[in-house]
C-alpha positions as CSV (number, residue, x, y, z in Angstrom):
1,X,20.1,-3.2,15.7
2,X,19.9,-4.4,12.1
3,X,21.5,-0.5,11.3
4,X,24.3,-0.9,13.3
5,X,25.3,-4.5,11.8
6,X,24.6,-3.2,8.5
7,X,27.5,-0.2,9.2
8,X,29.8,-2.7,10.8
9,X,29.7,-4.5,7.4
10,X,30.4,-1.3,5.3
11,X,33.6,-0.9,7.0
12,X,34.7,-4.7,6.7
13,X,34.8,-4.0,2.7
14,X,37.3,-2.0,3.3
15,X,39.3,-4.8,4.8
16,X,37.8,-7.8,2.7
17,X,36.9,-6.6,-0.7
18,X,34.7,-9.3,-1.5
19,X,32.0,-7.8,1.1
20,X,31.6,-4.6,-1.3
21,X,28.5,-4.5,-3.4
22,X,26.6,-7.1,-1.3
23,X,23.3,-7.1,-1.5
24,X,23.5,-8.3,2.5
25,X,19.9,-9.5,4.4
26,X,19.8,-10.1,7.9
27,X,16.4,-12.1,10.0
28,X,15.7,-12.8,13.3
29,X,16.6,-16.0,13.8
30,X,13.3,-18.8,14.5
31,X,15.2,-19.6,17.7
32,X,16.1,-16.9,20.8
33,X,19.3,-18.8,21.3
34,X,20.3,-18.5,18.2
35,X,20.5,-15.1,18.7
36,X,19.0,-11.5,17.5
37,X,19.9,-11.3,14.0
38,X,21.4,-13.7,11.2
39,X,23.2,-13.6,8.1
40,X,23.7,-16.3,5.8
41,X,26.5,-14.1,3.9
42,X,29.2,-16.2,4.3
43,X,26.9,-19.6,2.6
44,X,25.8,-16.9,-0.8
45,X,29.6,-16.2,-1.1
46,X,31.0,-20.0,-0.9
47,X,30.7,-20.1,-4.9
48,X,32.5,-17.1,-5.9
49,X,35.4,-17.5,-2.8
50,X,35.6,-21.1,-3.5
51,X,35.9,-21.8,0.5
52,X,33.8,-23.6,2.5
53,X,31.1,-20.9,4.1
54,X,31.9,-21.7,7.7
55,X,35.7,-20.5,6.9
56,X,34.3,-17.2,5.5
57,X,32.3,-17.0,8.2
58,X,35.3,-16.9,10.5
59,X,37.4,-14.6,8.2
60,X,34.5,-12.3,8.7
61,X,33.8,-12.5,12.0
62,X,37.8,-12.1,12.4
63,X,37.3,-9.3,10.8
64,X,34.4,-7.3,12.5
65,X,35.5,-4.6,14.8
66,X,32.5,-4.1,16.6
67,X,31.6,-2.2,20.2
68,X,31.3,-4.9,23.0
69,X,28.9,-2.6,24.8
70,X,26.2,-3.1,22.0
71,X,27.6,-7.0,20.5
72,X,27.8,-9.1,23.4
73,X,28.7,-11.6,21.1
74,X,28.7,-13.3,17.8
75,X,28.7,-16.8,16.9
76,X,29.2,-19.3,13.7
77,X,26.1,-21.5,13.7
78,X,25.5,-24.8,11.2
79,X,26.5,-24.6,7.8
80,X,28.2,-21.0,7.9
81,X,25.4,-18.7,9.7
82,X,26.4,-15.9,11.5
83,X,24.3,-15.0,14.8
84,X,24.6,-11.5,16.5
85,X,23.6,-11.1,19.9
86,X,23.5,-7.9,21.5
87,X,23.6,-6.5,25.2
88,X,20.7,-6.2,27.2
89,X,21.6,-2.3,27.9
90,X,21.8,-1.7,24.5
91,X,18.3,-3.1,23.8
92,X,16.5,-1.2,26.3
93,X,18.3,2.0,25.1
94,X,15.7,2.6,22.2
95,X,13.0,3.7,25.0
96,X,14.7,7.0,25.2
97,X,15.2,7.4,21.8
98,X,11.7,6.4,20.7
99,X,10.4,9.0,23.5
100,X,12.5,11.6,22.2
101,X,11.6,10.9,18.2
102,X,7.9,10.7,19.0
103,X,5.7,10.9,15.9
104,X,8.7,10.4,13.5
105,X,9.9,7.5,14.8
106,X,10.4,5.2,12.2
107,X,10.6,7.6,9.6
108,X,13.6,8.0,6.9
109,X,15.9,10.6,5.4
110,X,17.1,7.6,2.5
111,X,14.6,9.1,-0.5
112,X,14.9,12.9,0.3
113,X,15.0,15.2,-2.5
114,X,13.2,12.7,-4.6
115,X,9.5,12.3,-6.1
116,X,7.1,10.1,-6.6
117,X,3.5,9.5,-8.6
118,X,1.2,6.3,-7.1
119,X,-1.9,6.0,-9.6
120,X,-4.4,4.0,-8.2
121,X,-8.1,3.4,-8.2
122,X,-8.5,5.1,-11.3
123,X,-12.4,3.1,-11.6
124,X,-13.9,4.2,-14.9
125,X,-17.0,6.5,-13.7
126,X,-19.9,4.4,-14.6
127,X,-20.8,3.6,-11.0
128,X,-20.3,3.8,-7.5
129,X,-17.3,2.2,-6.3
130,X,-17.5,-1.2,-5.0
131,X,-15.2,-3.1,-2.6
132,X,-13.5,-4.5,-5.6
133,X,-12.4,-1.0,-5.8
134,X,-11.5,-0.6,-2.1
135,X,-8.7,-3.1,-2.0
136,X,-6.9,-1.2,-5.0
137,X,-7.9,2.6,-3.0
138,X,-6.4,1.1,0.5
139,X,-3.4,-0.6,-0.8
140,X,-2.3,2.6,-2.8
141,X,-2.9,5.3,-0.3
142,X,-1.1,3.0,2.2
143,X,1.8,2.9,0.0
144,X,1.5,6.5,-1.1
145,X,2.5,7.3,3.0
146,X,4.8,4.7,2.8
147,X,6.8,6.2,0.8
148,X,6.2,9.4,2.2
149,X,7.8,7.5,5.4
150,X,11.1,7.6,3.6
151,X,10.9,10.9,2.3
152,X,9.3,11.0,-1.4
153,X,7.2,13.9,-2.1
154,X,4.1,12.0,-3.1
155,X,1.9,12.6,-5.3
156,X,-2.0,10.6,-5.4
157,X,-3.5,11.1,-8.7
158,X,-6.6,9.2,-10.0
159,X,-6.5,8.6,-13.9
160,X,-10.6,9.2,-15.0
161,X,-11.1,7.1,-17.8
162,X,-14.1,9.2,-19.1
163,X,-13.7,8.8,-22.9
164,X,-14.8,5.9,-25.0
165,X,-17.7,3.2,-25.5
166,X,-18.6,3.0,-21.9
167,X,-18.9,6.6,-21.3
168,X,-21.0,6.6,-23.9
169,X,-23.3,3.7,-22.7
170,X,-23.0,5.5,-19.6
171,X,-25.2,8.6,-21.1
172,X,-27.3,6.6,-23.0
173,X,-28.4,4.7,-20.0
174,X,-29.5,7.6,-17.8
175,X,-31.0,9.0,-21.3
176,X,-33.4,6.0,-21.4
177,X,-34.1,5.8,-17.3
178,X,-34.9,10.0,-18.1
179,X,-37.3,9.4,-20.8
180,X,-38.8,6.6,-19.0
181,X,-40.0,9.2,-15.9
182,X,-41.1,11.3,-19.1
183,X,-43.5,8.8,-20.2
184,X,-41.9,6.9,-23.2
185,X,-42.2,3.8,-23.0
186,X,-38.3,1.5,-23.7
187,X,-36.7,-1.7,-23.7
188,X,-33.8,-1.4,-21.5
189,X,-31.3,-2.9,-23.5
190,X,-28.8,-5.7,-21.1
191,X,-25.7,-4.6,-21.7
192,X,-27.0,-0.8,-20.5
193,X,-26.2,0.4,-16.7
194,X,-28.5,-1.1,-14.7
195,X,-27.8,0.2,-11.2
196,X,-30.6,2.7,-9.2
197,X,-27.6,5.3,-9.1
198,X,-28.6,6.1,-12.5
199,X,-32.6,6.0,-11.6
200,X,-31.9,8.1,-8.6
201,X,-29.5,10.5,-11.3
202,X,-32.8,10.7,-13.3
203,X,-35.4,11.8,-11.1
204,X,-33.3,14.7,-9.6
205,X,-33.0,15.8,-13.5
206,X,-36.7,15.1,-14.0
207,X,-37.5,17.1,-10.8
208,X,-35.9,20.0,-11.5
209,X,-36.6,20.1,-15.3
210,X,-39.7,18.3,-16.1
211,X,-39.8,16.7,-19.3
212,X,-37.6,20.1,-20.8
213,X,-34.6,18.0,-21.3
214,X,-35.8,15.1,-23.5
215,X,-34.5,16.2,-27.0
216,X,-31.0,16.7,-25.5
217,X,-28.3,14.8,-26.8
218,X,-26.7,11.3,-25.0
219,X,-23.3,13.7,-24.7
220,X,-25.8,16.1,-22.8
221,X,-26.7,13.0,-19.8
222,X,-23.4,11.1,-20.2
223,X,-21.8,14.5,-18.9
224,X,-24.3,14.9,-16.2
225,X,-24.1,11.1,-15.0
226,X,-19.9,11.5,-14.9
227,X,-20.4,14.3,-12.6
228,X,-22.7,12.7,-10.4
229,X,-21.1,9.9,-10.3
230,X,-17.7,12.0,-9.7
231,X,-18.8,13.6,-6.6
232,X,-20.3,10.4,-5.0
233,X,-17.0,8.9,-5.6
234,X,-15.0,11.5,-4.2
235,X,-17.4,11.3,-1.5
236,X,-16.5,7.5,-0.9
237,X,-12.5,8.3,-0.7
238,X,-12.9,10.7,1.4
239,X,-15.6,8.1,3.7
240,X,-12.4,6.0,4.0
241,X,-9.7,8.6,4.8
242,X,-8.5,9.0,1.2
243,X,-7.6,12.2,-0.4
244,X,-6.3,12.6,-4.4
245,X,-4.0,14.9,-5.3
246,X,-5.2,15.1,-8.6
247,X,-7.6,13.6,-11.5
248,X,-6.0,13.2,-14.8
249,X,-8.8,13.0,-17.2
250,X,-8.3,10.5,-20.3
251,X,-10.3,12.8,-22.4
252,X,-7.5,16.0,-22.3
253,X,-5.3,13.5,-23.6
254,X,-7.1,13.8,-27.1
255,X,-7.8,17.7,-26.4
256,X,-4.4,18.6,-25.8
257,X,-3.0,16.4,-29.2
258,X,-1.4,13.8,-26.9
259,X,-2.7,11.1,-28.5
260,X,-1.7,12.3,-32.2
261,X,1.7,12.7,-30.9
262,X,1.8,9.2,-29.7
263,X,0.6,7.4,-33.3
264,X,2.9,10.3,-34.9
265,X,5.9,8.4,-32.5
266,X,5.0,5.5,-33.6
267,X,4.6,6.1,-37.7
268,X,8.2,8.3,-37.8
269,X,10.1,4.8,-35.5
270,X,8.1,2.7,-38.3
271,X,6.7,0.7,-35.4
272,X,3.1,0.8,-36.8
273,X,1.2,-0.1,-39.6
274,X,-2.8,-0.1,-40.8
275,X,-4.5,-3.3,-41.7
276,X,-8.0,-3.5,-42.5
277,X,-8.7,0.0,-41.9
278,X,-7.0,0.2,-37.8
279,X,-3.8,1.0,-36.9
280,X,-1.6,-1.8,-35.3
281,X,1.3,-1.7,-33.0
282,X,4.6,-3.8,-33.9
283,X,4.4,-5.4,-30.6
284,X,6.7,-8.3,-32.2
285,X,9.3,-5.9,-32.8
286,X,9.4,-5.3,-28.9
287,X,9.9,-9.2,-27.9
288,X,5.7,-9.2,-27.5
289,X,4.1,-11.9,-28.9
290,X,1.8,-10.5,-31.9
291,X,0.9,-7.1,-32.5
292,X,-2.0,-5.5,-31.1
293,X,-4.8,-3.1,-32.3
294,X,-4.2,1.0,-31.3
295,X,-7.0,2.6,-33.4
296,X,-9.9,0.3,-34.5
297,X,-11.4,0.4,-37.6
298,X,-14.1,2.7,-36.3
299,X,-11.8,5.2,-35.6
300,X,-12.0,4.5,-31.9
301,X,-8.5,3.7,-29.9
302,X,-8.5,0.6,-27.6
303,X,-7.1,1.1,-24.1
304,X,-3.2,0.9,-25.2
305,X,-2.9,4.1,-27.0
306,X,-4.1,6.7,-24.4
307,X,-2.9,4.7,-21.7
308,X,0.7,5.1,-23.3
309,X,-0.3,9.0,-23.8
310,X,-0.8,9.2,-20.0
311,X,2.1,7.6,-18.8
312,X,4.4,10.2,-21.3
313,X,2.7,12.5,-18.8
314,X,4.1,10.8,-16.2
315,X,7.2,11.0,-17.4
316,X,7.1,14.5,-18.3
317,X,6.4,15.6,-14.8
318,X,9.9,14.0,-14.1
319,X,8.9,11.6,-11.1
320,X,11.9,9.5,-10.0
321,X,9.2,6.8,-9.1
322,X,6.3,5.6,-11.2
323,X,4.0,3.5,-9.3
324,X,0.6,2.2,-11.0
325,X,-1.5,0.1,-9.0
326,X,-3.6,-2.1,-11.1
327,X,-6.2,-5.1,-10.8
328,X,-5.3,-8.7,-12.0
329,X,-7.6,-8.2,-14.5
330,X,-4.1,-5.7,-16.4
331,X,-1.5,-8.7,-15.7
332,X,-1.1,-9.9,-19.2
333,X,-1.5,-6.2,-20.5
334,X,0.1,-3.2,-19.3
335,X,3.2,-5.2,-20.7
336,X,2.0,-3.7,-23.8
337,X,2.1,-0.6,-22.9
338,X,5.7,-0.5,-20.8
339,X,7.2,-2.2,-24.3
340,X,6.3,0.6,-26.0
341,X,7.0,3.4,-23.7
342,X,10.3,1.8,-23.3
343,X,10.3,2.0,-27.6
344,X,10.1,5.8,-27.1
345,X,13.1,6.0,-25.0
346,X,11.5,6.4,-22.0
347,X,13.3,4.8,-18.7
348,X,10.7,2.4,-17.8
349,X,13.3,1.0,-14.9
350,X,11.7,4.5,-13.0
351,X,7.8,2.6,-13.3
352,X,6.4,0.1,-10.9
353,X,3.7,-2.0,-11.7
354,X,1.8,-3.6,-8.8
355,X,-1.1,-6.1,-9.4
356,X,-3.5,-7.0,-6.7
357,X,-5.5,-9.8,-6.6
358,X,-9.8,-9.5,-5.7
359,X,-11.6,-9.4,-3.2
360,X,-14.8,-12.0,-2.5
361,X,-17.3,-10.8,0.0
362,X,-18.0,-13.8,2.0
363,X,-22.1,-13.1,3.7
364,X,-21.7,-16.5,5.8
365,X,-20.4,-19.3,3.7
366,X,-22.1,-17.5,0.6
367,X,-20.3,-15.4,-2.5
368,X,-21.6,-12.0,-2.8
369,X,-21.5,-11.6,-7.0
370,X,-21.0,-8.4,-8.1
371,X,-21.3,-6.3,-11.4
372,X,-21.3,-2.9,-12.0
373,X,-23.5,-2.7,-15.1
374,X,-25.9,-5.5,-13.6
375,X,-25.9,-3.4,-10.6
376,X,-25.3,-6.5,-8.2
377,X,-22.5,-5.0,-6.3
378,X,-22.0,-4.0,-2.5
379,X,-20.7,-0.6,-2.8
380,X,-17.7,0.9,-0.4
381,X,-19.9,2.8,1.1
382,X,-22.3,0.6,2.2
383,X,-19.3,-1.5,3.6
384,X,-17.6,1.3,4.9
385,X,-21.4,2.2,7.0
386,X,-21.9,-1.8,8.1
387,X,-18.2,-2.6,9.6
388,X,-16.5,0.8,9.6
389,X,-13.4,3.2,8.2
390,X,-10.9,1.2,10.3
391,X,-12.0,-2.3,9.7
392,X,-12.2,-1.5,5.9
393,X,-8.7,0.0,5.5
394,X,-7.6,-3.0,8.0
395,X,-9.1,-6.0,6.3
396,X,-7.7,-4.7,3.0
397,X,-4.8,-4.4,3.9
398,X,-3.9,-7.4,5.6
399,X,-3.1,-9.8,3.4
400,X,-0.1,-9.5,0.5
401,X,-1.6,-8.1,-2.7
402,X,-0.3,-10.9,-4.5
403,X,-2.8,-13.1,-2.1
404,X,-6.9,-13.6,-3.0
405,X,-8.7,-11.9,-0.3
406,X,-11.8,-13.4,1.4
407,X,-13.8,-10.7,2.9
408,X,-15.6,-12.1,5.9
409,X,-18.2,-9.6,7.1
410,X,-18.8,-12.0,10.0
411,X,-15.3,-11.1,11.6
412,X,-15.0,-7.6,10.5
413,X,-18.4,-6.9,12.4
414,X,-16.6,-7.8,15.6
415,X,-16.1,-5.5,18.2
416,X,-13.3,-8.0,20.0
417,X,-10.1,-9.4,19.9
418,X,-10.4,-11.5,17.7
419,X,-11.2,-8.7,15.1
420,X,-7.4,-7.8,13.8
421,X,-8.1,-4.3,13.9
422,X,-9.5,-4.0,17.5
423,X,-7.0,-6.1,18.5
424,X,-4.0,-3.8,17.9
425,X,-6.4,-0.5,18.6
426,X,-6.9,-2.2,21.9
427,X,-3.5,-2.4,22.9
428,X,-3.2,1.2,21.9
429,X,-6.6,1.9,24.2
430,X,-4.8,-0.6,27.2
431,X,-1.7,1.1,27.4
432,X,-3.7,4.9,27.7
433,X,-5.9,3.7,30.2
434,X,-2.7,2.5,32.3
435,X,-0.7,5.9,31.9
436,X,-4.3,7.6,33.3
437,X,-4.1,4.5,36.2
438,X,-0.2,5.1,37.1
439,X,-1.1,9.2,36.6
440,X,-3.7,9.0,39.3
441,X,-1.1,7.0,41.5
442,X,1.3,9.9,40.8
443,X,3.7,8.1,39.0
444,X,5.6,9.4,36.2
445,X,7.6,8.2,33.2
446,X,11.6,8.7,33.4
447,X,12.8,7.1,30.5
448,X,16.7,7.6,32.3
449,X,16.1,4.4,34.0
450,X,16.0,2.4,31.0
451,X,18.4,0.4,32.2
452,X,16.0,-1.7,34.9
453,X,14.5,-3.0,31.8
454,X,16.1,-6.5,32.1
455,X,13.1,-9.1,32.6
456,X,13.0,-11.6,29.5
457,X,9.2,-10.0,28.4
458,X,10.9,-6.7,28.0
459,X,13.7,-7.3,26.3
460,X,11.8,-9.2,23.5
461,X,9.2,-6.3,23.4
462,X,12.7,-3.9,22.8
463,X,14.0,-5.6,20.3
464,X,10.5,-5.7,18.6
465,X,10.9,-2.0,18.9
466,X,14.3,-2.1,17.6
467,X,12.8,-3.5,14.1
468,X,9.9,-0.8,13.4
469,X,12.2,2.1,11.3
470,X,13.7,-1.7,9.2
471,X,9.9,-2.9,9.2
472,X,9.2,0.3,7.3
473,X,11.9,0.3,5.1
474,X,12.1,-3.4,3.9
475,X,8.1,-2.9,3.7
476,X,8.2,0.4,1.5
477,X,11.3,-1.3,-1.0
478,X,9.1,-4.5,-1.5
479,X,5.6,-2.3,-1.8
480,X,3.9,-4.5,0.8
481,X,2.3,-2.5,3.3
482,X,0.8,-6.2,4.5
483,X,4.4,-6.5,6.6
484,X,3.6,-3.4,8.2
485,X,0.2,-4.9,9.6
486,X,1.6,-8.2,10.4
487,X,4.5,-6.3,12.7
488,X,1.6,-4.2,14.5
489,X,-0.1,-7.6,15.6
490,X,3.3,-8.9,16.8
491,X,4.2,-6.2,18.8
492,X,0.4,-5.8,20.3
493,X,1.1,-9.5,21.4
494,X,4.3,-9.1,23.2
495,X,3.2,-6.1,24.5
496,X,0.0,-8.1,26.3
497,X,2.4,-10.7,27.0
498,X,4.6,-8.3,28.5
499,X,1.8,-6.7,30.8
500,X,0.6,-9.7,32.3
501,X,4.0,-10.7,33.7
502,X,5.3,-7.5,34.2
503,X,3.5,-5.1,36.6
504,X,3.8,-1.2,36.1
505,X,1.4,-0.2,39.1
506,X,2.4,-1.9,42.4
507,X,6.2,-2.4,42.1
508,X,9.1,-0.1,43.3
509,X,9.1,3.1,42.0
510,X,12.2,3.6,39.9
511,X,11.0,0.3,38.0
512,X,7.4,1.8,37.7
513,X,8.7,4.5,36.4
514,X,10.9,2.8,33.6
515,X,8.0,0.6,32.4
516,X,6.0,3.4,32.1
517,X,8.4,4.9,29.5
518,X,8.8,1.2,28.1
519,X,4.7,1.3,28.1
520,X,4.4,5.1,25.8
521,X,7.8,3.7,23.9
522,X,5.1,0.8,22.7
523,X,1.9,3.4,22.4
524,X,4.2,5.6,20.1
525,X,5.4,2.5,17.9
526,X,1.4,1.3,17.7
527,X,-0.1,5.1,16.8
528,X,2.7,5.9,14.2
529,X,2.3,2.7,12.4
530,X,-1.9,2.9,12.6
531,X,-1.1,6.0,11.2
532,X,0.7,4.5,8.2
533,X,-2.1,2.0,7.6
534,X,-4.3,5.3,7.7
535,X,-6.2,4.0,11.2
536,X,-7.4,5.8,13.9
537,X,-5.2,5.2,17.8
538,X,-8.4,4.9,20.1
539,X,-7.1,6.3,23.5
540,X,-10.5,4.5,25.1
541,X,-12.3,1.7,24.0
């Protein structure tokens, strides 16, 4: 519905000029009878045209040619609103066309031909990952196939952050738990990696080797903890129906000469400078306020430099979209690093920085405190094993990343309606278990007879339909896969509304037949957009 509006108002620029370049929104209005979609054009245009907005709101109106088999009619409404209503037979004539579409229903033509990164997770390897790191892994596969939706070629890559200090507290850590299983005696110093991954890393090595490998080097067990580690988190993606395209590794970034090239940029655009023996970027000169630190004095580059380095890589590739999905913990910095990238002439317009807010496990009314290196943490797995894949992805997803999000395992545990996720998998379940009841009553689908579909329950279930390929669109171009979830659990409530006071089995046949098809138009709206959120579609439950 909202497509056809939207066309109706790119011809009307060609009659009233002012309408070109809009950046037009239309809403279902609070109230039915206020009709099925609103604009507020004519009130955002009162300034620039000088009129009052119910008089542009008439001109335009004037001005719409539209098909009176689809608009049934269209009405000025308080201050200068326009409301839309369209024809019952219209409505109802989505069943066929979501029948016909099937799985890519919904699904977009409007980003063909173009590519896209999504960098997310990206969880230095120290440790297992926890559910802190589950929010950031479900939000950015989400809106990897979100944007798939709309035709990007997407790309999932994974930056490993395995060079630096903690790498190298990493390997000194499963050096000491080693030695300790060889007999020498150690203070485990606090700020080490206290988790039993690294105890359970140490025993396999001590019981294939023996004692053989005590005079190796820290570089010697920080390699073999990063692969261990590496494979249990793969493992853990993959536990929650996530897949990588790639692993950039941080440390090929100093093997390949990235990062020379990057303080070489810097030096020849005179935007650095040393100072007590580390190099400093001229942050100032980019509208930052103060400089920041690249290269310490020890030689060793803070987070800045080779995060700039990777994102050159980005770049290079020649995405059209750059999406980096970070923690709030990067708010007041990656700033840093899109001022300088935008220093080197790169079109940072093409990068998309999304910042999600953490996650507190709730275990009753108590906060679950978690830290990797004091190995206090619930891991993904372990949530993933207690409540499930579905319930994970769900429950992360569910809120806007913007928001705080309170786990609370008591809920996710749930196996009933008022569990979010088996709520809408239910409805999914319902409406199989009905097509197998009408089946058995040899009754069959005929989605020709769409136009029976006239009782108030199905029309608002239609037009709920109607919105799915918009949901997905306004959802992807605001990165907030949340929408997506929050539709799902509307339409799973009008269609239970819509069962109880409609019957499919029991009524004449031609209308039997025509809810049917109004019943798998619904199942093929629930599966393809469980399938965006990356969910299973139960047919039994």
């Amino acid at each position: 519905m909202k497509d056809y509006i939207i066309s109706l108002f790119n011809k009307l620029s060609e009659k009233l000029e002012y309408i070109a370049g809009l950046d037009l929104t239309f809403s279902a209005p609070a109230q039915e009878t206020h009709g099925d979609l609103s604009t507020n054009v004519a009130m955002t245009l009162t300034k620039k045209l000088r009129k009052n907005p119910r008089q542009i709101a008439a001109e335009i109106t004037d001005a719409l040619d539209y098909d009176e088999r689809i608009i049934s009619k269209i009405e000025i409404a308080g201050p200068g609103f326009i409301n839309f209503f369209f024809n019952p037979e219209y409505v109802a004539s989505i069943v066929p066309v979501i029948i016909r579409e099937g799985e890519n229903y919904g699904r977009s033509v409007i980003n063909n031909g173009k590519s896209a990164i999504v960098e997310f997770v990206s969880a230095n390897p120290t440790g297992p990952l926890t559910v802190g790191h589950g929010r950031n892994a479900v939000i950015g596969d989400t809106i990897a196939t979100m944007l798939e939706w709309t035709g990007y070629k997407v790309d999932r890559e994974y930056y490993f952050n395995n060079a630096g200090r903690q790498m190298r507290i990493l390997g000194e850590s499963l050096r000491l738990r080693y030695m300790a299983l060889c007999g020498e005696e150690n203070e485990f110093p606090e700020e080490y990696y206290q988790g039993e991954y690294l105890v359970d890393i140490a025993r396999s090595l001590f019981e294939r080797e023996g004692d053989s490998l005590k005079n190796n080097e820290v570089s010697f067990f920080k390699d073999i903890a990063e692969r261990e580690i590496f494979r249990d988190i793969e493992n853990t993606l993959s536990n929650i129906n996530i897949k990588m395209k790639s692993f950039f590794n941080e440390h090929s970034l100093y093997e390949d000469g990235k990062i020379e090239e990057v303080l070489k940029s810097f030096q020849e655009k005179n935007l650095s400078y040393e100072k007590e023996g580390a190099k400093w970027l001229k942050l100032t000169e980019l509208g930052m306020e103060q400089d920041k630190v690249m290269v310490k004095s020890t030689g060793e580059p803070t987070y800045r430099l080779p995060d700039i380095a990777y994102h050159i890589t980005k770049f290079e590739r020649e995405y059209d979209l750059i999406v980096d999905l970070f923690g709030s913990d990067h708010a007041a910095t990656y700033p840093d690093v899109m001022a300088a990238l935008k220093a080197l002439g790169y079109d940072t317009e093409k990068v998309k920085v999304l910042i999600h807010q953490f996650v507190t496990i709730m275990e009753g009314k108590e906060v679950v405190k978690m830290s990797t290196r004091k190995a206090n943490f619930i891991t993904l797995d372990e949530l993933t094993e207690e409540v499930g894949r579905d319930v994970v992805r769900y429950f992360f997803i569910m809120r806007g990343i913007s928001s705080h999000l309170n786990f609370d395992l008591q809920l996710a545990k749930k196996h009933s309606d008022e569990n979010p996720v088996f709520y809408l998998q239910y409805a999914h379940a319902r409406i199989c278990s009905i097509l197998r009841m009408a089946d058995k009553e040899g009754l069959e689908p005929d989605d020709s007879l769409y136009r029976l579909l006239t009782a108030p329950s199905e029309i608002t279930l239609m037009k709920k339909l109607h919105q799915f390929p918009g949901e997905i669109l306004y959802s992807t171009s605001g990165f907030e896969p949340h929408r997506i979830a929050n539709y799902l659990e509307e339409l799973a409530a009008l269609f239970h509304k819509f069962y109880t006071e409609c019957r499919i089995i029991g009524v004449e046949k031609d209308l039997s037949s025509a809810r049917m098809a109004l019943a798998i138009a619904v199942q093929t709206v629930l599966k393809n957009g469980l399938g965006i959120l990356g969910l299973s579609a139960p047919d039994r439950m």
